[in-house]
C-alpha positions as CSV (number, residue, x, y, z in Angstrom):
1,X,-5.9,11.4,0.9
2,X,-6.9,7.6,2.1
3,X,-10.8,8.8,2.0
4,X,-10.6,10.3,-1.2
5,X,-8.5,6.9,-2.2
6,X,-11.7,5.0,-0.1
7,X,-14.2,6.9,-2.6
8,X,-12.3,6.0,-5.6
9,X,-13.3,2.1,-5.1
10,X,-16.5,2.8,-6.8
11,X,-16.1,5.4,-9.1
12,X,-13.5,2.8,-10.7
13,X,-15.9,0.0,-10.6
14,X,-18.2,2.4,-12.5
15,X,-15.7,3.9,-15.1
16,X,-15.0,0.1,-16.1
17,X,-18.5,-1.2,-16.2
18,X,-19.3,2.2,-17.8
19,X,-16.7,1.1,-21.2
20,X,-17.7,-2.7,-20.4
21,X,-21.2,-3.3,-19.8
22,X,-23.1,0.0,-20.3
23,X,-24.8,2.3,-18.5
24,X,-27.2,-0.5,-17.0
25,X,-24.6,-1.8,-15.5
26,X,-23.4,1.2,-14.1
27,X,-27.2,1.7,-12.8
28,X,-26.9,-1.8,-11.2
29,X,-24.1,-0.4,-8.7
30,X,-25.9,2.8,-7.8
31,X,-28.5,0.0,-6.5
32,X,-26.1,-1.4,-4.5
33,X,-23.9,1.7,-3.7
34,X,-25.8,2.4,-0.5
35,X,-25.2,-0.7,0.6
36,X,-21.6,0.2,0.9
37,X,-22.1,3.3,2.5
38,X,-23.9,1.3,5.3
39,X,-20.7,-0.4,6.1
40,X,-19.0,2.9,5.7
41,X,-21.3,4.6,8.3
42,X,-20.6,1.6,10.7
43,X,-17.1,1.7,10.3
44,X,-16.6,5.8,10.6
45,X,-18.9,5.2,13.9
46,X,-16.3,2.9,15.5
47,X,-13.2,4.4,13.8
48,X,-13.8,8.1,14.2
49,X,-15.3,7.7,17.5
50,X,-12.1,5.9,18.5
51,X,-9.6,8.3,16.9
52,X,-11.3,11.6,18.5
53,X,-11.3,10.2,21.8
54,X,-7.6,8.5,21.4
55,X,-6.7,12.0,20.5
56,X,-8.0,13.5,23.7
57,X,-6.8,11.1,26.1
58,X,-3.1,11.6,24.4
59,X,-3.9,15.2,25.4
60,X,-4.8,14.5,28.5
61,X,-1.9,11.7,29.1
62,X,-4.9,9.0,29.8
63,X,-3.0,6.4,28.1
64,X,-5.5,3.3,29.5
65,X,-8.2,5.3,27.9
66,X,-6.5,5.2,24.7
67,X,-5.2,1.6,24.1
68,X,-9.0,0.8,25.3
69,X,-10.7,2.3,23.1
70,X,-8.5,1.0,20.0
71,X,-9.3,-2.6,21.8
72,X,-13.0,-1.9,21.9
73,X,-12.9,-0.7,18.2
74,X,-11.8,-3.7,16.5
75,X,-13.9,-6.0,18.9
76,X,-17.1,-3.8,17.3
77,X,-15.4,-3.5,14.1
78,X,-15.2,-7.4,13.4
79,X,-18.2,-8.3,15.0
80,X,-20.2,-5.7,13.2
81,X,-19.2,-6.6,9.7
82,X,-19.3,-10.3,10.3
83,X,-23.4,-9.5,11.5
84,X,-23.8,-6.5,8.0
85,X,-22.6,-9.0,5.8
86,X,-25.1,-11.9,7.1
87,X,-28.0,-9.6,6.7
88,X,-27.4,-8.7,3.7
89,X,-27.1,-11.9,2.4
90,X,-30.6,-12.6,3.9
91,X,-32.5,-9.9,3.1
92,X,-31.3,-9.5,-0.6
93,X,-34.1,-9.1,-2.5
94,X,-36.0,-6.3,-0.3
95,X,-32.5,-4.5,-0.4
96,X,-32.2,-4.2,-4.3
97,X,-35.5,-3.4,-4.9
98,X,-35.9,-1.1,-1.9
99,X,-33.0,0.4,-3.6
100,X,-34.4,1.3,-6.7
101,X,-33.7,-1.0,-8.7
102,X,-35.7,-2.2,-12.7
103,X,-36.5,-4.7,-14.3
104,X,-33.7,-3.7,-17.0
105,X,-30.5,-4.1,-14.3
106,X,-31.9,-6.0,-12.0
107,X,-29.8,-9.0,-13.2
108,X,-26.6,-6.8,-13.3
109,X,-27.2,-6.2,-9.7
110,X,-28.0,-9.2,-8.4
111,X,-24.7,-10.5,-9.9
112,X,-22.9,-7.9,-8.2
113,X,-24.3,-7.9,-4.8
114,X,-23.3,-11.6,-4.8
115,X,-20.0,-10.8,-4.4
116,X,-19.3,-7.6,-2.7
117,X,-21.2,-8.6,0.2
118,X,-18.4,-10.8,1.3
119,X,-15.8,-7.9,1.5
120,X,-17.8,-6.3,3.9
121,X,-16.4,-7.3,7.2
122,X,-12.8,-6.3,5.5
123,X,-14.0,-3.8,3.8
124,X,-15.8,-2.0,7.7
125,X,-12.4,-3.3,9.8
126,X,-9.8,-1.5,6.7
127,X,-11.9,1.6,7.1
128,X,-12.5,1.9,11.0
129,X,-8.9,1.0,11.6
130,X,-7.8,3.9,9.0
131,X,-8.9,7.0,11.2
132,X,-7.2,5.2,14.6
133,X,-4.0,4.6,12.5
134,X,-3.9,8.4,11.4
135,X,-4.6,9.2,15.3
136,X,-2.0,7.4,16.1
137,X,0.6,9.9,14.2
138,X,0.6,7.4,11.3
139,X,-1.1,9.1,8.1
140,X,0.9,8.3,5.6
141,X,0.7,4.6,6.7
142,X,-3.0,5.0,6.7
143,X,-3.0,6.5,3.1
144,X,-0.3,3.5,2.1
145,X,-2.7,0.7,3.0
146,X,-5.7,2.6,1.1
147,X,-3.6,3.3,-1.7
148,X,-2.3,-0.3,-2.2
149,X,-6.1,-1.8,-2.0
150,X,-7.2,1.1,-4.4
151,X,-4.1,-0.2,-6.7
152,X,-5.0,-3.7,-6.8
153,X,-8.7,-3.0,-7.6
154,X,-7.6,-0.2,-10.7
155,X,-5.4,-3.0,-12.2
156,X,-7.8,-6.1,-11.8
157,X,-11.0,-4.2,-12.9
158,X,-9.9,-4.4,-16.6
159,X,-8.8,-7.8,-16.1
160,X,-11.7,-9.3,-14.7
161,X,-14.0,-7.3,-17.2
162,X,-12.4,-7.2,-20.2
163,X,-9.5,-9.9,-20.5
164,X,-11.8,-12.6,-18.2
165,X,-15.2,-11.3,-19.2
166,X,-16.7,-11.7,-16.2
167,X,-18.7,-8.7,-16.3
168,X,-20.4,-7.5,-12.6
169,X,-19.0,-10.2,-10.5
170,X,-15.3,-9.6,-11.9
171,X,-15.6,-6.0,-10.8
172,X,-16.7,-7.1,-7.4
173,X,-14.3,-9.8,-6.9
174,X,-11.7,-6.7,-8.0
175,X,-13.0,-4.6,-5.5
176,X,-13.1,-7.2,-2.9
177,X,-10.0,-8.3,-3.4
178,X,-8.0,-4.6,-2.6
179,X,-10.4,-4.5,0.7
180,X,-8.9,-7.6,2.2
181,X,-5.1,-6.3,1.4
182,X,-6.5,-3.3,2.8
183,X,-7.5,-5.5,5.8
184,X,-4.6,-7.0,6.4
185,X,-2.4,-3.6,6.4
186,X,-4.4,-2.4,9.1
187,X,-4.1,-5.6,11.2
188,X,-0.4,-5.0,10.5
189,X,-0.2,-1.8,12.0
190,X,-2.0,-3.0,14.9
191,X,1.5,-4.7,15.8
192,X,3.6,-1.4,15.6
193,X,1.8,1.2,17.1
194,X,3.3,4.6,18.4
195,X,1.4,5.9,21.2
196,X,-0.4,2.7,22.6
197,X,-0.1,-0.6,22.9
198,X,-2.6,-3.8,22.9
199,X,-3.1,-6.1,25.3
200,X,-5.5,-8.2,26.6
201,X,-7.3,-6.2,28.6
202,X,-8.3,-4.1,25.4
203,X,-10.4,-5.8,23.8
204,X,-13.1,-6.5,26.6
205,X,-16.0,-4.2,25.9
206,X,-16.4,-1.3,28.3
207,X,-19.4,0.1,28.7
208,X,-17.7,3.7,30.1
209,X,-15.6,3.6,26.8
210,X,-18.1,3.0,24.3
211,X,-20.5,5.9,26.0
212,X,-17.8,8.0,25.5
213,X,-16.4,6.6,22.0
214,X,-19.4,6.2,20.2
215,X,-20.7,9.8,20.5
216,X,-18.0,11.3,18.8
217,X,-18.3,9.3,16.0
218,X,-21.8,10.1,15.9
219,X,-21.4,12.9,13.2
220,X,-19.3,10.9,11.0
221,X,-22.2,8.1,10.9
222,X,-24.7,10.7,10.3
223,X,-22.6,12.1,7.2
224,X,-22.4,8.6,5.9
225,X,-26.1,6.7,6.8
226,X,-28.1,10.4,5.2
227,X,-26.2,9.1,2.2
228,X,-27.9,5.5,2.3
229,X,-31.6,7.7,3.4
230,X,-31.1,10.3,0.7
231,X,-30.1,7.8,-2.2
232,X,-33.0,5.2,-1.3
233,X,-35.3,8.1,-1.5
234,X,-33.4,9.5,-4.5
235,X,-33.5,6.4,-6.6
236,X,-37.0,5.5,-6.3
237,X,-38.6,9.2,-6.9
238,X,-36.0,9.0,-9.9
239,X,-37.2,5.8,-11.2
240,X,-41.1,7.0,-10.7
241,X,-41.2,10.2,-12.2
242,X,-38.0,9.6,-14.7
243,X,-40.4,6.7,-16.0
244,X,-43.0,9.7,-16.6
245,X,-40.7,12.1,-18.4
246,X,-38.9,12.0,-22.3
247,X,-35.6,10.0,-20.2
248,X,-37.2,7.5,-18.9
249,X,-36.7,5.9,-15.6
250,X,-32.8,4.1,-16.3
251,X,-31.1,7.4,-17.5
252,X,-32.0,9.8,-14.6
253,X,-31.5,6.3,-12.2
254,X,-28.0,6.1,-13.2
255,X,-26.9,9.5,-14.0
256,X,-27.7,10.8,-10.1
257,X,-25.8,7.6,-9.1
258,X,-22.6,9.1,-11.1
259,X,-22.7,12.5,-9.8
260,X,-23.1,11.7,-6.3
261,X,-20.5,9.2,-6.5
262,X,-18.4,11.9,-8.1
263,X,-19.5,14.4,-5.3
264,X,-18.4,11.7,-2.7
265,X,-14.8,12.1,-4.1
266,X,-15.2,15.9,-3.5
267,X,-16.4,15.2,0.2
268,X,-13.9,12.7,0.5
269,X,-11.5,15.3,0.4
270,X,-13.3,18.3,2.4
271,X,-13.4,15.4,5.0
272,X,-10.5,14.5,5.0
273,X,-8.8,17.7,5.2
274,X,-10.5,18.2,8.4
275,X,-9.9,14.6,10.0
276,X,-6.2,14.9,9.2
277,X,-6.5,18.1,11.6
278,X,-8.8,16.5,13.9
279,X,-5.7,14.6,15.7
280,X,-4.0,18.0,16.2
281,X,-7.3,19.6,16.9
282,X,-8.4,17.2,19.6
283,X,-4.6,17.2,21.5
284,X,-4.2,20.8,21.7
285,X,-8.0,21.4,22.5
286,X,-7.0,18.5,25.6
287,X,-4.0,19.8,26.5
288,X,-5.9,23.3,26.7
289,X,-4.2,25.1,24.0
290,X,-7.0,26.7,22.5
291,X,-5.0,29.5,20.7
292,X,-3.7,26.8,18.0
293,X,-7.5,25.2,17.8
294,X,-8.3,28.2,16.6
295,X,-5.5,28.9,14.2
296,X,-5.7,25.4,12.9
297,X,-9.4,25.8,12.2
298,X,-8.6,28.9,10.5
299,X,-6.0,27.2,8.6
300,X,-9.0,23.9,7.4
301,X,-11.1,26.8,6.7
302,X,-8.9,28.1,3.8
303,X,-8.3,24.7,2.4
304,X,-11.9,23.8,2.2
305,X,-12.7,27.0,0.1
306,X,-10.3,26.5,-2.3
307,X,-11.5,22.4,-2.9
308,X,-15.0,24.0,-3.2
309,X,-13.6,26.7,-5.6
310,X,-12.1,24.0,-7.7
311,X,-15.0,21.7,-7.3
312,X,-17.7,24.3,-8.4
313,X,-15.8,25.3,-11.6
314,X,-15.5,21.8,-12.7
315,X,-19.0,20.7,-12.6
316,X,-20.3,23.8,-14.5
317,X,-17.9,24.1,-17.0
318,X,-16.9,20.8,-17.7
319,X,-20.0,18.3,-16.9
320,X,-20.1,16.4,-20.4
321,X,-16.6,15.8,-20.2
322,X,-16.9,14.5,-16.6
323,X,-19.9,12.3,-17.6
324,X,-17.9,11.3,-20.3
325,X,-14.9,9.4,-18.6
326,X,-18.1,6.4,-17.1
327,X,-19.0,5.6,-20.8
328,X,-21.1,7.0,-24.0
329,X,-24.5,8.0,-24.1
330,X,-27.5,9.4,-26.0
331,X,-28.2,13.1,-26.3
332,X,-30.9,13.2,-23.5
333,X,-28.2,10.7,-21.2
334,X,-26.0,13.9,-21.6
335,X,-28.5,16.2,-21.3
336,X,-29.8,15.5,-17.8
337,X,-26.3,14.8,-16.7
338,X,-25.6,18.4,-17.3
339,X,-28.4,19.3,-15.7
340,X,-27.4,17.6,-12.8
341,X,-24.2,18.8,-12.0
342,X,-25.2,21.7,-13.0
343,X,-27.8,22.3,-10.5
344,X,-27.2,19.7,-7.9
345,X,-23.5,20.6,-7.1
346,X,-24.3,24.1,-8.0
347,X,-23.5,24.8,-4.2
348,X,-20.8,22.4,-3.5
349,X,-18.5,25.3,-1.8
350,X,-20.9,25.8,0.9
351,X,-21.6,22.1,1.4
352,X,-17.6,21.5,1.9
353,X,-17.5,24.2,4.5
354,X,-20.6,23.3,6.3
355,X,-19.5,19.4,6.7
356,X,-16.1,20.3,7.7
357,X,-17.3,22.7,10.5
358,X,-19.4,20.1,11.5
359,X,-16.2,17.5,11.9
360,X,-14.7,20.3,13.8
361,X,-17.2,20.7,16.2
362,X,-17.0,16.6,16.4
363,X,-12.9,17.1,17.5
364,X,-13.6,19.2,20.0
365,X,-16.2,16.6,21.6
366,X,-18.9,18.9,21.0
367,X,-21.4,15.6,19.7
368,X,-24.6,17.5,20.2
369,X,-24.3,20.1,18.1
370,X,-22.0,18.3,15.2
371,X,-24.8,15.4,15.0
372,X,-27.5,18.1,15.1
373,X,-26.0,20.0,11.9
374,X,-25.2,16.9,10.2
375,X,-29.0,15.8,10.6
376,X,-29.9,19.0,9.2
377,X,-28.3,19.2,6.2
378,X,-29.0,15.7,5.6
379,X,-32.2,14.4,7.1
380,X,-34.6,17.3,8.0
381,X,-34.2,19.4,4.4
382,X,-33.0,16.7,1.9
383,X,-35.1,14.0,1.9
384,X,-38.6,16.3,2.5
385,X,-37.4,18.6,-0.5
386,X,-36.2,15.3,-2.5
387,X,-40.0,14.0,-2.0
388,X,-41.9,17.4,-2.6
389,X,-39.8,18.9,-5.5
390,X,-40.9,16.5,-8.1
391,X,-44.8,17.4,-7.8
392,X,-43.7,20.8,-8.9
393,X,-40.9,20.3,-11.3
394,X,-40.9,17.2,-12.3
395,X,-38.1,14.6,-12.4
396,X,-35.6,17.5,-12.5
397,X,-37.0,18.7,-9.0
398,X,-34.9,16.6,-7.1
399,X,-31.7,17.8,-8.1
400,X,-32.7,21.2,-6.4
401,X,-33.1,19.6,-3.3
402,X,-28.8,19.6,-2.6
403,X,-28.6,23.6,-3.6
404,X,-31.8,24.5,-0.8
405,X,-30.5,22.4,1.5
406,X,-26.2,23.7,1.4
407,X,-27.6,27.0,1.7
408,X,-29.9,26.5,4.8
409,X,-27.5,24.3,6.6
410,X,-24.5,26.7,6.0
411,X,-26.1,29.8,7.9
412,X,-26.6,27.6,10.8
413,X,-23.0,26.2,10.4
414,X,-21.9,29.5,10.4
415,X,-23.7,30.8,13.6
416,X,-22.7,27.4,15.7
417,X,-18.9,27.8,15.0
418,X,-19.4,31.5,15.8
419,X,-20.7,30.2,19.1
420,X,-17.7,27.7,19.6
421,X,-15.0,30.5,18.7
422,X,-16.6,32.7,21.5
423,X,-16.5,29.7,23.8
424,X,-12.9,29.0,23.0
425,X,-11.3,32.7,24.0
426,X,-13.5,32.8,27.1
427,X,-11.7,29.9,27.6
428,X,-8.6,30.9,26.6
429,X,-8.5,34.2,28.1
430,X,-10.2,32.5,32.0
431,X,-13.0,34.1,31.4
432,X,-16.4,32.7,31.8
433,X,-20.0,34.3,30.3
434,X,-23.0,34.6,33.0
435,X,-26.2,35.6,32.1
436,X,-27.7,37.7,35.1
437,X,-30.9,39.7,34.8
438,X,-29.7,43.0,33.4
439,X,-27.7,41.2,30.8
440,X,-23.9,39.3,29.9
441,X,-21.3,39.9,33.0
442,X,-17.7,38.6,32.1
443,X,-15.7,37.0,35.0
């Protein structure tokens, strides 16, 4: 529930601008969207990297290991957003532009950046301290603090747009505003932990720690950072052949921003249905209880089908009405907006399962293969099909990129947890697989 909350920051920002500004507004913060999802990827490196491996030492009863790598976290947490935020200011205009932005909302997203680049160190420290707090046997706490920022942000959006009229920067200074309560939550919670406590000694950088931290959070970074790739990519091959086709290069621009920010609340909650397990999955998988990993996967499994059930009947049966809640628009607006949820989501089931088997294989400390499915999804189809589609089809050719790529990526998903399963009751049952010349011996 707190990452689905987390993915409602934006998709409130653009319901608001939608009804206040326009739908160039709204195209303004698909510029800067990835922007955020670079601070997201940062903060999901440290956070779930930290939470996986607190998980396993509290399996293993390897408490040093555990308040350690909490201590390390919000060292790299800080430090890293205080860097993101400085860069950003500096290298502005290549980051707009390079983002796809035009000449029509360029000054809509210039206003905006200038003020939701100063949440980002609260905004990456809030977000890597949410998945240690969950870890920590505190979810609802962790969904509080979301839910409180999320709050705050809903209820000064209107203000600062409509009653204030301060247009872009009053929805950033909203959204900034329920980061740092979001913030200081988390630094709260620091102060009452369950399973570990601070001290000095955690927060000098270990080199041992981070090599093991950091991997396991590798996946997570992955899921986020392909977003930043595939939307730069997006965005531009939008704007080039949208400005060759009857919509035009803002319509296509800011529709694809919509939907993918409305398929980030879908994610959001795939995702998090499998890192709310990945605290039970990583302490039993420790403590070698492999009959409940299994059973609990099972369990995830189940879950995730029926979100991408519910998921898949929304977005073709009910895009206009979806499109509908960021704002009006012309019929060709509406048009390619069914068209894209309509085809790009088309295969949202299999993209729910295949990302949560990945965050599976990512509890169990299984880094190689969970960063390797997450880069193929992501990197190796997407952005090639995203690039080549168009030449064929047009400015629609990009939104077949996310079906092509769901259904390759979910075979291989399927034959690597296969794999894992097998692994897991040769485990369980002392046995181990050798490979001799005449074939497979069990012993």
């Amino acid at each position: 529930m707190s990452l689905s909350i987390a993915a409602l920051y934006n998709l409130v920002d653009q319901i608001f601008i939608g009804w206040g500004i326009g739908y160039l507004g709204n195209g303004a913060t698909n510029v800067i969207y990835p922007i955020t999802v670079i601070t997201l990827a940062l903060a999901v490196l440290i956070g779930d990297g930290c939470a996986a491996y607190l998980s396993l030492c509290q399996g293993k009863g390897d408490m040093a290991g555990a308040h350690k790598s909490v201590g390390n976290g919000v060292v790299l947490s800080v430090s890293a957003g205080v860097i993101l935020m400085v860069l950003f200011m500096l290298l502005k205009e290549q980051i707009l532009w390079g983002f796809g932005a035009t000449e029509k909302n360029i000054g809509y997203a210039y206003e905006y950046f200038r003020y939701i680049v100063l949440g980002i160190p609260f905004y990456m420290f809030g977000n890597a301290m949410n998945g240690i707090i969950r870890a920590d046997g505190s979810p609802k706490f962790a969904m509080a603090s979301t839910l409180v920022g999320c709050i705050m942000n809903i209820i000064l959006d209107p203000v600062a747009i409509f009653v204030l009229g301060w247009g872009m920067a009053g929805a950033a200074l909203a959204t900034i505003s329920g980061q740092i309560v979001t913030a200081l939550l988390a630094a709260y919670y620091l102060f009452h932990t369950k399973s570990f406590t601070l001290n000095r000694t955690s927060f000098r950088l270990d080199a041992g720690i981070l090599k093991k931290v950091l991997p396991l959070g590798g996946t997570s970074f992955l899921t986020q950072i392909s977003i930043v790739i595939i939307m730069a990519v997006m965005n531009n091959v939008l704007v080039t052949y949208g400005a060759m086709s009857k919509y035009g290069e803002d319509i296509p621009l800011t529709v694809v921003g919509i939907v993918m920010k409305v398929f980030a609340i879908v994610v959001s909650v795939a995702v998090g249905i499998t890192i709310g397990a990945q605290p039970i999955i990583g302490y039993n998988y420790g403590a070698g209880n492999k009959s409940r990993v299994k059973d609990v996967f099972r369990k995830v499994m189940m879950a995730e089908f029926c979100v991408g059930v519910i998921a898949t009947i929304c977005f073709e049966c009910f895009p206009l009405q979806i499109i509908g809640i960021f704002g009006s628009g012309d019929a060709l607006y509406q048009e390619f907006a069914c068209l894209s949820f309509r085809i790009f989501l088309g295969t949202v089931l299999l993209c729910v399962m295949q990302k949560s088997i990945s965050i599976f294989l990512q509890a169990l400390g299984k880094s190689v293969l969970s960063t390797m499915l997450s880069l193929l999804r992501e990197i190796v189809l997407s952005v090639p099909l995203i690039l080549f589609l168009p030449v064929l089809f047009g400015v629609v050719g990009p939104l077949f990129a996310g079906p092509v790529a769901d259904v390759v990526s979910f075979v291989v998903a399927v034959f690597m947890v296969r794999y894992t399963m097998k692994q897991l009751s040769a485990e369980e049952s002392g046995k181990r697989t050798i490979i001799f010349p005449e074939g497979e011996k069990k012993i």
